[in-house]
MIZAMAR-204111 format. One line per field, with one value per atom (N, C-alpha, C): residue number from 0; x, y, z; atom name; residue in one letter. Coordinates in Angstrom, 3 decimals, padded with zeros to 6 digits, always signed. Example, Ala and Ser with C-alpha at 12.3 -4.5 7.8 and 13.67 -1.06 7.14 Angstrom:
<recs>
i: c(0  0  0  1  1  1)
px: c(+013.190  +012.300  +013.200  +012.850  +013.670  +012.900)
py: c(-005.690  -004.500  -003.300  -002.250  -001.060  +000.030)
pz: c(+007.800  +007.800  +007.800  +007.080  +007.140  +007.870)
at: c(N  CA  C  N  CA  C)
aa: c(A  A  A  S  S  S)
</recs>
This chain:
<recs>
i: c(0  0  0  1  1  1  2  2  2  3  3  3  4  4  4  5  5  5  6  6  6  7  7  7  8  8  8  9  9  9  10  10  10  11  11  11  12  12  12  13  13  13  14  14  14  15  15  15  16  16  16  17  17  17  18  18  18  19  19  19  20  20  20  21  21  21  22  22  22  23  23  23  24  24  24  25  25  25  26  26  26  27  27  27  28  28  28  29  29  29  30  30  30  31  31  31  32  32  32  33  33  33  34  34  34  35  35  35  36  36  36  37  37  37  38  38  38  39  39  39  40  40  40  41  41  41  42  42  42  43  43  43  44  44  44  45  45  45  46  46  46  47  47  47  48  48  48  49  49  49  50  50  50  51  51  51  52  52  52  53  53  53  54  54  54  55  55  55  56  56  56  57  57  57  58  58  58  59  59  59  60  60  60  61  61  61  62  62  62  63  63  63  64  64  64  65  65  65  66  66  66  67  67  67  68  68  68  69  69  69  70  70  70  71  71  71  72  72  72  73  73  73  74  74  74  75  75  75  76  76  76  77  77  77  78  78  78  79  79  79  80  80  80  81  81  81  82  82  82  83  83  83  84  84  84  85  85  85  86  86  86  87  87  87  88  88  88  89  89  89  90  90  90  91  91  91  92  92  92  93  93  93  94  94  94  95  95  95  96  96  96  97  97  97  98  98  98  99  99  99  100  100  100  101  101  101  102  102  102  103  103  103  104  104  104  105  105  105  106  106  106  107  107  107  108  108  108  109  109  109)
px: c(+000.820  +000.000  +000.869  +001.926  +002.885  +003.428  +003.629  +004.054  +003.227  +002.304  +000.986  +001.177  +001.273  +001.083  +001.949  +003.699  +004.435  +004.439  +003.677  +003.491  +002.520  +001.169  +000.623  +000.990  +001.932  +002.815  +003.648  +003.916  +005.484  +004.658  +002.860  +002.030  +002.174  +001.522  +000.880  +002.079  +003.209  +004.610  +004.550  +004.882  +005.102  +004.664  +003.057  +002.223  +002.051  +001.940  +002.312  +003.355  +004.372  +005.267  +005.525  +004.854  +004.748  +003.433  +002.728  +001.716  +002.311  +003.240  +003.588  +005.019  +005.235  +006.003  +006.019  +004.848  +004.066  +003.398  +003.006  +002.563  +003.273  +004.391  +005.568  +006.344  +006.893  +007.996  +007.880  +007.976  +008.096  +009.240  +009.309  +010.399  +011.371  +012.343  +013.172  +013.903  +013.352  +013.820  +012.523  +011.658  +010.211  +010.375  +010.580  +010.621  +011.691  +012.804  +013.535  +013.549  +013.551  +012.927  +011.487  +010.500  +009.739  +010.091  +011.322  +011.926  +012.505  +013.513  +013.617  +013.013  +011.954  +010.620  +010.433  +010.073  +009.273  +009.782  +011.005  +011.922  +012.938  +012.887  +013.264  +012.626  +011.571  +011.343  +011.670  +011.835  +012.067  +013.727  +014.572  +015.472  +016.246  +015.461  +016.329  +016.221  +014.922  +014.387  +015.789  +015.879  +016.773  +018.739  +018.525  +020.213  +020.234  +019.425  +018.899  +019.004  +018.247  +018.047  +019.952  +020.546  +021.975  +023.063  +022.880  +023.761  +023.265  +021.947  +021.810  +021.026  +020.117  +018.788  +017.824  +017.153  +015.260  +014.851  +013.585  +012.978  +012.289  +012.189  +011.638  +012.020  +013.573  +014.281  +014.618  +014.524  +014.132  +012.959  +011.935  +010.280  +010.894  +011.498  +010.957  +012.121  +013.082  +014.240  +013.202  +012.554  +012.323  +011.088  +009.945  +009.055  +009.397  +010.441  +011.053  +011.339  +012.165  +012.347  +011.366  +010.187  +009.643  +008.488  +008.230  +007.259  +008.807  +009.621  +010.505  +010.777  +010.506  +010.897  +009.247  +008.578  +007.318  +007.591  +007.588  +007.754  +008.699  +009.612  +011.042  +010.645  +010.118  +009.640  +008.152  +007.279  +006.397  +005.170  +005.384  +004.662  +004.708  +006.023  +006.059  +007.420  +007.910  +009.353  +010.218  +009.807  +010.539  +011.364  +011.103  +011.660  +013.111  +013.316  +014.692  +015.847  +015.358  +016.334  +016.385  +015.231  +014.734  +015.550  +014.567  +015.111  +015.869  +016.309  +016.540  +017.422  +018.706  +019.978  +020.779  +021.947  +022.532  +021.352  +020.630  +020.235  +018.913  +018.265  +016.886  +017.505  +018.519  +018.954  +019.434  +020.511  +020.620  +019.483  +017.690  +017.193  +016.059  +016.356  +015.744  +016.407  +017.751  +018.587  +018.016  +018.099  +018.182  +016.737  +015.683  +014.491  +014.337  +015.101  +014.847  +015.339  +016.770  +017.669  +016.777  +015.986  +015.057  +014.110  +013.127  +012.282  +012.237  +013.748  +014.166  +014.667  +015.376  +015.441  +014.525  +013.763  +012.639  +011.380  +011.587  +010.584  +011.267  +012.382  +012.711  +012.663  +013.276  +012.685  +011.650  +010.217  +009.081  +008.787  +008.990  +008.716  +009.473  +010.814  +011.578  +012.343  +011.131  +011.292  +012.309  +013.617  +014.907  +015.206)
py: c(-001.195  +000.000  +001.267  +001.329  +002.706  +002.550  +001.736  +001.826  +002.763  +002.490  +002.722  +004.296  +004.830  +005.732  +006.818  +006.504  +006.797  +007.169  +006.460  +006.447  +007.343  +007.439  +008.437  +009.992  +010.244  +011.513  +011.619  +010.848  +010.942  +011.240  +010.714  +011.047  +012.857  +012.695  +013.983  +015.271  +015.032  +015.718  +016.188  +015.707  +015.323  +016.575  +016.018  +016.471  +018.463  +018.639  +019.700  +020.910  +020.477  +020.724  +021.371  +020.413  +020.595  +021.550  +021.193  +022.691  +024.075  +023.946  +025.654  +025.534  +024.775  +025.113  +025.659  +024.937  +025.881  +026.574  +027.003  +028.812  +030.146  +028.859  +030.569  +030.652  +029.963  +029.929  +030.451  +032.035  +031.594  +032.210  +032.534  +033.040  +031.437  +031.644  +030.292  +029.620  +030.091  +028.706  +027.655  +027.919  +027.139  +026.042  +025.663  +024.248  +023.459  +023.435  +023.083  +022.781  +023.718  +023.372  +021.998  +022.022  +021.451  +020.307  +019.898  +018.906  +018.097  +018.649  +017.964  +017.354  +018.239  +017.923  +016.507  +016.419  +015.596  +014.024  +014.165  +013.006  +012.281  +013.095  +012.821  +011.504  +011.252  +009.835  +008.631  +008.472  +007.636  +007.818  +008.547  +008.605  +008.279  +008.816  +008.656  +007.107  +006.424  +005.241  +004.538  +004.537  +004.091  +003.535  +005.405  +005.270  +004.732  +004.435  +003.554  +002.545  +002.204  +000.711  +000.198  +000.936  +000.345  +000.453  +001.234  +001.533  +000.140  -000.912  -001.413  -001.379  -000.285  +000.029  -000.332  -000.381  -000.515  +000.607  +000.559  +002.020  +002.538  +001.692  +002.428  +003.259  +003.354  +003.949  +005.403  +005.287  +006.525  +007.173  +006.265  +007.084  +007.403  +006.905  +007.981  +009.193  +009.203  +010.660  +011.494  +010.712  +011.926  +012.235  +011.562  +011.836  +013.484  +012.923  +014.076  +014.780  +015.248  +016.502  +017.425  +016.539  +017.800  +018.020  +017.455  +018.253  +019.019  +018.664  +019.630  +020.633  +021.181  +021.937  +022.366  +022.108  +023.037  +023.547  +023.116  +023.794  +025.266  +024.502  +025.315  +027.100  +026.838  +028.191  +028.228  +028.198  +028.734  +027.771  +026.645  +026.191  +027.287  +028.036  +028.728  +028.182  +026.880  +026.402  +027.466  +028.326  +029.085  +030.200  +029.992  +031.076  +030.187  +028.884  +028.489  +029.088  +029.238  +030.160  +031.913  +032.297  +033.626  +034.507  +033.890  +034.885  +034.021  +032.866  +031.858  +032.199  +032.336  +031.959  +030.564  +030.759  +029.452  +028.945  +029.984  +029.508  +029.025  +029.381  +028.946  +027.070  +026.792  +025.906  +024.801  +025.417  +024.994  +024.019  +024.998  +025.113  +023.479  +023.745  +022.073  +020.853  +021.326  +020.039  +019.206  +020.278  +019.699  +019.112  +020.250  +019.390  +017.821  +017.836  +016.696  +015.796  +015.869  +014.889  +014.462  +015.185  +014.741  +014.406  +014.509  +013.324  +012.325  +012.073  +010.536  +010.271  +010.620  +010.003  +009.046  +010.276  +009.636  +008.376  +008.825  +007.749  +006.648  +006.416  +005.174  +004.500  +005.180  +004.450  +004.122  +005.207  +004.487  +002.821  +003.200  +002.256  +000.894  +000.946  -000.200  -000.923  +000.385  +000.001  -000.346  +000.133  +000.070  +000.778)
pz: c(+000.000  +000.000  +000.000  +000.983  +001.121  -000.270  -001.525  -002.320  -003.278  -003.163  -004.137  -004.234  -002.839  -002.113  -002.769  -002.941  -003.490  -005.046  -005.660  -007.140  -007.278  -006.312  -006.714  -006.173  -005.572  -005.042  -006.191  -006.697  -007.827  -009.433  -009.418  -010.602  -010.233  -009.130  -008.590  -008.760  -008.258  -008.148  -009.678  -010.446  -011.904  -012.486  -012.287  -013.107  -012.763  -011.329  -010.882  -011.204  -011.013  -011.890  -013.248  -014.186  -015.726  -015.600  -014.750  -015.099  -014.339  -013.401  -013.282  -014.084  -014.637  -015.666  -016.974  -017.423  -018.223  -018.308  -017.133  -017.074  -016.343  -016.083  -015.311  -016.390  -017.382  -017.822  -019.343  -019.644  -021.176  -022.093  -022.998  -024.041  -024.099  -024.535  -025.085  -024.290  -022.897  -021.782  -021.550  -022.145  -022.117  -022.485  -023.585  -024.709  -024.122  -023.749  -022.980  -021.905  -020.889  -019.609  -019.515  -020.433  -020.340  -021.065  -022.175  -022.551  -021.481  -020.677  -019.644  -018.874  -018.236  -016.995  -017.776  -019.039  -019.811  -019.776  -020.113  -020.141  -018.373  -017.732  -016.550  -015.782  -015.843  -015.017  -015.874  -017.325  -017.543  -018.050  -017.873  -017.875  -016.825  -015.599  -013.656  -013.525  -014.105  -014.134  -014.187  -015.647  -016.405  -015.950  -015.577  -015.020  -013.347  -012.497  -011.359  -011.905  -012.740  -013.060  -013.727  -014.435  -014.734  -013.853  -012.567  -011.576  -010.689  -010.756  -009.754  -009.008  -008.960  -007.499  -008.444  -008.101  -008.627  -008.495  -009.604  -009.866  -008.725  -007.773  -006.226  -005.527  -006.045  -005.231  -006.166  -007.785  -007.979  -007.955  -008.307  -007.933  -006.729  -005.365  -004.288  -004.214  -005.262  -004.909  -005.878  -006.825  -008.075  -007.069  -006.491  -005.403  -004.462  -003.843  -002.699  -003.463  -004.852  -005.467  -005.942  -006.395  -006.968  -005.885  -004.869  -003.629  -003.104  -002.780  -002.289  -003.304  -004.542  -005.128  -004.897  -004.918  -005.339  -004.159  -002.660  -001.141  -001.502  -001.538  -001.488  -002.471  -003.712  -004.320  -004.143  -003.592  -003.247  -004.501  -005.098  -006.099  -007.423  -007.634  -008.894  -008.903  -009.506  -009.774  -010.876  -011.613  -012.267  -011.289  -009.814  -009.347  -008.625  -009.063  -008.490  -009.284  -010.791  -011.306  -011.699  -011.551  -011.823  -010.241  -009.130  -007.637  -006.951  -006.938  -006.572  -005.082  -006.188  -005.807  -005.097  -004.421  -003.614  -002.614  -001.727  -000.938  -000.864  -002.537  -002.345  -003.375  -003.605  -004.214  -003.081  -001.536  -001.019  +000.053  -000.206  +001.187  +000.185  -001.056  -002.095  -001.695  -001.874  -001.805  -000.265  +000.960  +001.904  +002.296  +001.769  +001.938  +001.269  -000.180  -000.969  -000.024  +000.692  +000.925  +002.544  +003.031  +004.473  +004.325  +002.607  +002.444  +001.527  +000.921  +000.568  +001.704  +002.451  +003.637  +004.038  +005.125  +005.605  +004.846  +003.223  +002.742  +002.362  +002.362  +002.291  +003.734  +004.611  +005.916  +005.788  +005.422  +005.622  +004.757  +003.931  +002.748  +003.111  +003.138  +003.384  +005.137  +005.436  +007.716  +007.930  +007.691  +007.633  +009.078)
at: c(N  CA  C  N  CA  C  N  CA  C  N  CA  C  N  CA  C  N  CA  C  N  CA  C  N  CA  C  N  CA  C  N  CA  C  N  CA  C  N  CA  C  N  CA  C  N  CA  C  N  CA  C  N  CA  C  N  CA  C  N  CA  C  N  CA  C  N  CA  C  N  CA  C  N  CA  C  N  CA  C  N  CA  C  N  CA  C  N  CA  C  N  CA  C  N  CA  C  N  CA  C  N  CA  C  N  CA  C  N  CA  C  N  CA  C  N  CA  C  N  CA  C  N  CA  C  N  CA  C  N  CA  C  N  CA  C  N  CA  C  N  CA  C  N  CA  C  N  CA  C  N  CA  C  N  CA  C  N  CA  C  N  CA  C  N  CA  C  N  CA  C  N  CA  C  N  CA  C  N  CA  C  N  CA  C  N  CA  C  N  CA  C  N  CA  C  N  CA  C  N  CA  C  N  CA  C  N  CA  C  N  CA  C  N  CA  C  N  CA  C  N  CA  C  N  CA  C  N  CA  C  N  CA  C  N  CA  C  N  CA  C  N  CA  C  N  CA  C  N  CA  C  N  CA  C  N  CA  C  N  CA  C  N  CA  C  N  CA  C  N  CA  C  N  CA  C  N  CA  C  N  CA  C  N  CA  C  N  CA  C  N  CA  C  N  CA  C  N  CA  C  N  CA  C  N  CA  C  N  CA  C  N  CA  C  N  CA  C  N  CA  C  N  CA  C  N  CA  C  N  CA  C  N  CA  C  N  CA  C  N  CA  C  N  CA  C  N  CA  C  N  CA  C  N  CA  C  N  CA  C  N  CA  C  N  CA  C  N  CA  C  N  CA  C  N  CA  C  N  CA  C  N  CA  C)
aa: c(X  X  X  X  X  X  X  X  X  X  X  X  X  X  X  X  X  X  X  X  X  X  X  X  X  X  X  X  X  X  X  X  X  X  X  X  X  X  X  X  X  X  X  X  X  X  X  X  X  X  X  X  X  X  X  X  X  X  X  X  X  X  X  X  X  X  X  X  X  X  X  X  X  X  X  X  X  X  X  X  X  X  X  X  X  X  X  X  X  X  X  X  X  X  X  X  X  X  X  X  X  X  X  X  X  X  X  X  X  X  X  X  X  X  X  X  X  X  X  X  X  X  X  X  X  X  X  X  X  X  X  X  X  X  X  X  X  X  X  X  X  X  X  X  X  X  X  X  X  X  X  X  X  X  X  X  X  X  X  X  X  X  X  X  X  X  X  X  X  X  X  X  X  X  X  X  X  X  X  X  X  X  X  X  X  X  X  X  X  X  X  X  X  X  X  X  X  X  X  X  X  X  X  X  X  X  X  X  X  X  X  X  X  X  X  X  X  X  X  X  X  X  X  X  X  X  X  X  X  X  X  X  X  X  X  X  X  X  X  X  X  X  X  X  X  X  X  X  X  X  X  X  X  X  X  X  X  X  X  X  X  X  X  X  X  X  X  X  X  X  X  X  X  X  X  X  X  X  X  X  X  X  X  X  X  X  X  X  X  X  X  X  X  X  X  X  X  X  X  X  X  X  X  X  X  X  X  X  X  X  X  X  X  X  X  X  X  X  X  X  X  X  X  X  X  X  X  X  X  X)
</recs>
């Protein structure tokens, strides 16, 4: 069930995302930016899966990044690079890195 749970945070994350991405972001960082967004889960998938981990373990980093990125700028992700700076970059990382943390504990009761 906590799995389930995960997949639909990592739909939900996703999808979030690509919609304030495409409405904060425009002139010729748009198409790009949203190239990336686009291709990223089955790409993180991918390079997880040839390093060795299972895709569980990237659904839950790619999970923690993008609720920690929507937190971190206010649910307008264009502002990590617009007002950002080190510390609105630093204050992602650390949220990301305290809920992969924590959800792999949950998930794998480690």
């Amino acid at each position: 069930m906590t799995v389930l749970i995960v997949w639909a945070l990592f739909a939900a994350g996703w999808g979030l995302v690509l919609l304030r991405l495409r409405g904060g972001l425009h002139g010729p960082d748009r198409g790009p930016a949203l190239f990336a967004h686009t291709v990223t889960p089955p790409g993180v998938v991918l390079a997880f899966s040839l390093v060795g981990f299972g895709s569980l373990y990237a659904t839950i980093a790619l999970t923690a990044e993008w609720w920690a990125l929507l937190a971190v700028t206010g649910f307008r992700p264009e502002r990590l690079l617009s007002t950002g700076g080190l510390g609105r970059l630093a204050a992602w990382a650390a949220v990301t890195a305290a809920g992969t943390f924590a959800t792999v504990r949950l998930v794998f009761h480690v």
